[in-house]
N, CA, C and O of each residue as an XYZ file, in Angstrom:
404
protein
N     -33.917      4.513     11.794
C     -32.508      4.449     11.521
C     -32.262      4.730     10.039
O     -33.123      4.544      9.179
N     -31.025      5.193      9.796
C     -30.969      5.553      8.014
C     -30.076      4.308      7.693
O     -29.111      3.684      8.134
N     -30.946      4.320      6.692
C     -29.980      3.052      5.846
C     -28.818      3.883      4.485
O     -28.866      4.236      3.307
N     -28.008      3.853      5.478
C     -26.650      4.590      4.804
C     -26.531      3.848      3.252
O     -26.420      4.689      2.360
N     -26.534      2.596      2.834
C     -26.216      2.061      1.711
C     -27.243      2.146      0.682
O     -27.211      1.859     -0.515
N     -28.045      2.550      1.335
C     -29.514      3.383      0.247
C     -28.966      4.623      0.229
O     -28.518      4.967     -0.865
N     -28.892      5.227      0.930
C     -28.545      6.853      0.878
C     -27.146      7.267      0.096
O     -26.973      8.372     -0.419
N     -26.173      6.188      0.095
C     -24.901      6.332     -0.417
C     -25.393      6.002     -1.494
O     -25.631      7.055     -2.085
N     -25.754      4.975     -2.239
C     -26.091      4.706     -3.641
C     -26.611      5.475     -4.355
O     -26.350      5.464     -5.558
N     -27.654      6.518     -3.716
C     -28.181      7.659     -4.540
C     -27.277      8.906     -4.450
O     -27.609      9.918     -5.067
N     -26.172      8.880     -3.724
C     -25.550      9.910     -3.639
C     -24.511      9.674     -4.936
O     -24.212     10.429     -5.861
N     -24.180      8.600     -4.683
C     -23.446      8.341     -5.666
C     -23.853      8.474     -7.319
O     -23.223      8.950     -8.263
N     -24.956      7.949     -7.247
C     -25.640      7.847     -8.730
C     -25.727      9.506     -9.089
O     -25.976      9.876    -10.237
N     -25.570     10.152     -8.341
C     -25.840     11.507     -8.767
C     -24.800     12.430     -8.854
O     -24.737     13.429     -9.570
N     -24.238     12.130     -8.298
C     -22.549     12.713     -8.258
C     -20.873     12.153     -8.323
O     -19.817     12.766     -8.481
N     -21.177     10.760     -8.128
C     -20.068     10.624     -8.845
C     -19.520     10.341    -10.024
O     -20.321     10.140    -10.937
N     -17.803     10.231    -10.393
C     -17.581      9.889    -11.809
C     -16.730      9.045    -11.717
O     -16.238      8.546    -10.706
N     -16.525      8.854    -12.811
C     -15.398      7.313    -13.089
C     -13.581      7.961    -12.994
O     -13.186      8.968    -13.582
N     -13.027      7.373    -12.413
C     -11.921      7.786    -12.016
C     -10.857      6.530    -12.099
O     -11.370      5.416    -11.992
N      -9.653      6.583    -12.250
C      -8.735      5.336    -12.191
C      -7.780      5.668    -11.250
O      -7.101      6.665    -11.004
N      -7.955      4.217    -10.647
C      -6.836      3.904     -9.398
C      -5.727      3.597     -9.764
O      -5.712      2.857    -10.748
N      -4.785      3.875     -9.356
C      -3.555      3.091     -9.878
C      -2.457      2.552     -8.573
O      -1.355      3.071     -8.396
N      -2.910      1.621     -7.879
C      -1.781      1.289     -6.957
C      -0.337      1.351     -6.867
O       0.312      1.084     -7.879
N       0.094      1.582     -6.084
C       1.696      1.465     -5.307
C       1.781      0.331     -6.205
O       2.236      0.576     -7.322
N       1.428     -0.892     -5.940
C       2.092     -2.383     -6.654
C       0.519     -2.932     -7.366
O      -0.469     -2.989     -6.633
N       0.454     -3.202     -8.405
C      -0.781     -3.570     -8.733
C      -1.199     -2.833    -10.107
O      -0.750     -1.815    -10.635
N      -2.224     -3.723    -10.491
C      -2.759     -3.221    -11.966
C      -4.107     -2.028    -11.806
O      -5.012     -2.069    -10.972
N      -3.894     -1.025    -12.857
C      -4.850      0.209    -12.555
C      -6.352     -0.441    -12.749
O      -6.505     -1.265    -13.651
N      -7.242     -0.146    -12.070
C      -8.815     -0.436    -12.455
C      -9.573      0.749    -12.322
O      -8.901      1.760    -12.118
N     -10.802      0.889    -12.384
C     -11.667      2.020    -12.126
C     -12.639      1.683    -11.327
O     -13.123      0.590    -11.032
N     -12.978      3.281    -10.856
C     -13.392      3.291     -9.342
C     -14.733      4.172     -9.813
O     -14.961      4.382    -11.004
N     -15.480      4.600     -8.880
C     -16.077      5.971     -9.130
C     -16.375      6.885     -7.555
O     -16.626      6.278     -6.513
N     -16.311      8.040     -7.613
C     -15.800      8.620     -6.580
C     -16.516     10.235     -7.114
O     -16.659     10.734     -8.231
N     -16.922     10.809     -5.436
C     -17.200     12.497     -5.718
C     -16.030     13.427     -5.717
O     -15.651     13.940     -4.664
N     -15.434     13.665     -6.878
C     -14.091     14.982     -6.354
C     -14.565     16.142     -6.301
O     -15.563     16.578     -6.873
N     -13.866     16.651     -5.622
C     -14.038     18.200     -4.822
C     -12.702     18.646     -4.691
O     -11.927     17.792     -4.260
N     -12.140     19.964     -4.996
C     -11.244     20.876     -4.900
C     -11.674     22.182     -4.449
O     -12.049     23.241     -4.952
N     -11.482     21.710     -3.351
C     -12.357     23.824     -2.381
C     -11.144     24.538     -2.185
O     -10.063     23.964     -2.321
N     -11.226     25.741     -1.879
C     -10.165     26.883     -0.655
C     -10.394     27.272     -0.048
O     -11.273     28.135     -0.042
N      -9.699     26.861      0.951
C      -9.901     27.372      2.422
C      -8.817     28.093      2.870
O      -7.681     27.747      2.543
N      -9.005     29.010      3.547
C      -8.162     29.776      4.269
C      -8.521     29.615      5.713
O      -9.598     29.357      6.252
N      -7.015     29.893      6.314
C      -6.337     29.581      8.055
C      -5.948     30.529      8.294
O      -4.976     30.908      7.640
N      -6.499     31.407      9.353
C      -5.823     32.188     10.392
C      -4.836     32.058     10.750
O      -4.621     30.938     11.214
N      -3.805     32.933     10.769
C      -2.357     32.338     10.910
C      -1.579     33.127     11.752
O      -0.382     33.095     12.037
N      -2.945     34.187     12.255
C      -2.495     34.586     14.044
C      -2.776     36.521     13.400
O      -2.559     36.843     12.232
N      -3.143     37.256     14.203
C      -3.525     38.743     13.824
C      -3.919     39.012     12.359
O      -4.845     38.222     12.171
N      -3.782     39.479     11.587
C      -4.349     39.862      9.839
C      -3.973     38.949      9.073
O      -4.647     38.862      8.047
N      -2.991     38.093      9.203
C      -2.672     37.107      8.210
C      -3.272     36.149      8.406
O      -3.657     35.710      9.490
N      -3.471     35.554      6.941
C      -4.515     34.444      6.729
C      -3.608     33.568      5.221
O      -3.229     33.953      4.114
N      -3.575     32.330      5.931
C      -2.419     31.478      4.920
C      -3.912     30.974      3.911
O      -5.061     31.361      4.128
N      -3.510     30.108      2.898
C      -4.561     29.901      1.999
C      -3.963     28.787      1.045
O      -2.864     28.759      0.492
N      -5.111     27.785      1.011
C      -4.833     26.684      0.173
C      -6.004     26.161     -0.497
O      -7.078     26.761     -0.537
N      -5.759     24.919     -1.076
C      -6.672     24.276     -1.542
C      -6.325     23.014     -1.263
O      -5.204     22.514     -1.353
N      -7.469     22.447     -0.872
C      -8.208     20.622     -0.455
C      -8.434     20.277     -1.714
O      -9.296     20.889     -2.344
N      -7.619     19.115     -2.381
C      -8.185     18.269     -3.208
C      -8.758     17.418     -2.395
O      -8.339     17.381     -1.238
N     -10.091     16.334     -2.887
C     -10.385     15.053     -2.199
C     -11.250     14.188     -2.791
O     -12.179     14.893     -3.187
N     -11.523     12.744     -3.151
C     -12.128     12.309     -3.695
C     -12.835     10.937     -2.831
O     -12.307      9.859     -2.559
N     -14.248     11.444     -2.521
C     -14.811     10.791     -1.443
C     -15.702      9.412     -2.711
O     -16.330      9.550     -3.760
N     -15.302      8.201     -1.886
C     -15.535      6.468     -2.200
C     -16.184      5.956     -1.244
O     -16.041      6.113     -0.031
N     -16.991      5.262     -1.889
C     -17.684      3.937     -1.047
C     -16.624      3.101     -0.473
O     -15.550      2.733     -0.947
N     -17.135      2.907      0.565
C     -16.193      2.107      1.720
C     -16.097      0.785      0.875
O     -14.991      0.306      1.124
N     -16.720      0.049      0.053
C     -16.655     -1.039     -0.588
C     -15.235     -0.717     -1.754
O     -14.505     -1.695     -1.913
N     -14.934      0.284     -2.362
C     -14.194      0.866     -3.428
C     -12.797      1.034     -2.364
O     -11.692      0.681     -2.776
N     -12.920      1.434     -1.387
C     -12.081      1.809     -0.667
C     -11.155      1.076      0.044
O     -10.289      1.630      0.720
N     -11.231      0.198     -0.024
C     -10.955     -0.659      1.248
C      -9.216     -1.290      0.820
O      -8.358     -1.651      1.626
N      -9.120     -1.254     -0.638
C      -7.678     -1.382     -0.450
C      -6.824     -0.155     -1.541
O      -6.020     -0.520     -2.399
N      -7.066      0.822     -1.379
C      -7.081      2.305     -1.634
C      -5.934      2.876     -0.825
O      -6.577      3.512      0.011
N      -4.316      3.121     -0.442
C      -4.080      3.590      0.648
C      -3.073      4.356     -0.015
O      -2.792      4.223     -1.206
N      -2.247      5.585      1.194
C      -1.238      6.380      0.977
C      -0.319      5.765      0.102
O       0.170      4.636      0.069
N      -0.156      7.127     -0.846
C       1.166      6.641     -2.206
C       0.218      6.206     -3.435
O       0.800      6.488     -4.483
N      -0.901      5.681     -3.647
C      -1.708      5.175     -4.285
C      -1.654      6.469     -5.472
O      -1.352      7.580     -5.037
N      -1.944      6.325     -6.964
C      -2.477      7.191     -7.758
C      -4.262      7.428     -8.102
O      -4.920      6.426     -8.381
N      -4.650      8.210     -8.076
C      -6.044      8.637     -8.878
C      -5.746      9.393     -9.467
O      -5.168     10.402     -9.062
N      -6.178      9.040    -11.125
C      -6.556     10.387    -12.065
C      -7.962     10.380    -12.371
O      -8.821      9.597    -12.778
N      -7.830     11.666    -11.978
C      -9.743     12.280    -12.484
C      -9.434     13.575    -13.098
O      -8.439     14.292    -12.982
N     -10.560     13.719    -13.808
C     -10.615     14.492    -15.449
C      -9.200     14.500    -16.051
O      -8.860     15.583    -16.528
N      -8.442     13.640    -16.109
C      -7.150     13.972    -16.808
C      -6.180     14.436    -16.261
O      -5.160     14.790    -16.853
N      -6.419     14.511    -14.736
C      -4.914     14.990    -13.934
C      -5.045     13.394    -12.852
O      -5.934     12.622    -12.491
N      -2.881     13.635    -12.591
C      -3.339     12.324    -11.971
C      -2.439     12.808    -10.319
O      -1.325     13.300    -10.142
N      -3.548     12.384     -9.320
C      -3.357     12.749     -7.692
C      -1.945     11.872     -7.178
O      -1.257     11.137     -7.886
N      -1.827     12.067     -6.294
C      -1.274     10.692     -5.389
C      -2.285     10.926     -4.437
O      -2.947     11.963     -4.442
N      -2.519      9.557     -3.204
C      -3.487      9.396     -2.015
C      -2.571      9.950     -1.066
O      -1.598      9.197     -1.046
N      -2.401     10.946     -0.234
C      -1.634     11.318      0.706
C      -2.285     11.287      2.386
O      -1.765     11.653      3.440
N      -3.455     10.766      2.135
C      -4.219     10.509      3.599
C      -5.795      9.814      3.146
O      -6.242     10.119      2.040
N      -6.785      8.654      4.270
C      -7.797      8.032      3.626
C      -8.436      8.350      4.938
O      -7.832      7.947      5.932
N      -9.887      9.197      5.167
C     -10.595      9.209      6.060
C     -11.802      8.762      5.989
O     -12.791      9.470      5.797
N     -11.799      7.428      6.156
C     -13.074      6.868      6.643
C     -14.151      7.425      7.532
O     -13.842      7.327      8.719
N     -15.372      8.004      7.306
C     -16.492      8.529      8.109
C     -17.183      8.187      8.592
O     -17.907      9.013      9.149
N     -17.437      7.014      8.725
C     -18.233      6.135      9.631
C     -19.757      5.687      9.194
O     -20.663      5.085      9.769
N     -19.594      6.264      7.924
C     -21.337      6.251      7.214
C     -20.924      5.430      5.834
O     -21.646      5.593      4.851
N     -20.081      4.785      5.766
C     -20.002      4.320      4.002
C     -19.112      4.976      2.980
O     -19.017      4.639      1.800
N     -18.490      5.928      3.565
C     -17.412      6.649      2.631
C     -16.443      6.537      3.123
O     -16.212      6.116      4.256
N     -15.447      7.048      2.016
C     -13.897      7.196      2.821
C     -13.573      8.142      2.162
O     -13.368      7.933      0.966
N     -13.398      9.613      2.732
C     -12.523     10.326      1.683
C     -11.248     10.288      1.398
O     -10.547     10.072      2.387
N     -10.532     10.456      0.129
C      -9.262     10.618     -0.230
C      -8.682     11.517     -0.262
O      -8.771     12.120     -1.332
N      -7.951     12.026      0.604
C      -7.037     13.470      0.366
C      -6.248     13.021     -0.533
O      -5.750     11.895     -0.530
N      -6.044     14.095     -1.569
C      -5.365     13.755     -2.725
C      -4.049     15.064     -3.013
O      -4.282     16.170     -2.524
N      -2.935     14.897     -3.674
C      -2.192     15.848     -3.705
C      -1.519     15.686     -5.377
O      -1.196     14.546     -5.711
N      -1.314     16.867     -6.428
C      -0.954     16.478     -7.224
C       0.164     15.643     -7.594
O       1.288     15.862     -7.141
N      -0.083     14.701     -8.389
C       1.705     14.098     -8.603
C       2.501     14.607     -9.165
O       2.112     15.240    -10.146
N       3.883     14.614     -8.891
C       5.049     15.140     -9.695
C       5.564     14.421    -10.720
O       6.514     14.861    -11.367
């Protein structure tokens, strides 16, 4: 069996960074978390193909747990809102993140 909380700890130690939470109601603290900003493109039916980008900043389910929609993260100096939290079933939760206005 894998011991996910061994395997998350080294994942972490190697890739994540320090990031600040800032709750809906509540005082900001720091977290640490892997961000990722990819593009992906969607078929959007014959030659057209729509195109975006996924912000997301994947947390230990321990970091996570009172983390939810509306929430702020800033990492490297820009700051997100939480617009969705997907828990994976292995010890993470990713954060879909969207810039704030």
């Amino acid at each position: 069996m894998i011991d996910f909380n061994r395997l998350n700890a080294g994942v972490l130690g190697a890739f994540a960074e320090e990031v600040t939470v800032t709750p809906a109601s509540g005082s900001a603290y720091q977290a640490r978390g892997i961000f990722d900003s990819r593009h992906f493109e969607a078929d959007a039916g014959g030659a057209d193909k729509l195109s975006d980008r996924e912000t997301t900043l994947a947390v230990a389910d321990s970091e996570a747990g009172t983390i939810q929609q509306g929430d702020e993260v800033t990492v490297r100096g820009t700051t997100y809102q939480v617009s969705d939290t997907r828990p994976d079933a292995g010890g993470f939760t990713v954060l879909v993140l969207w810039a704030a206005s």
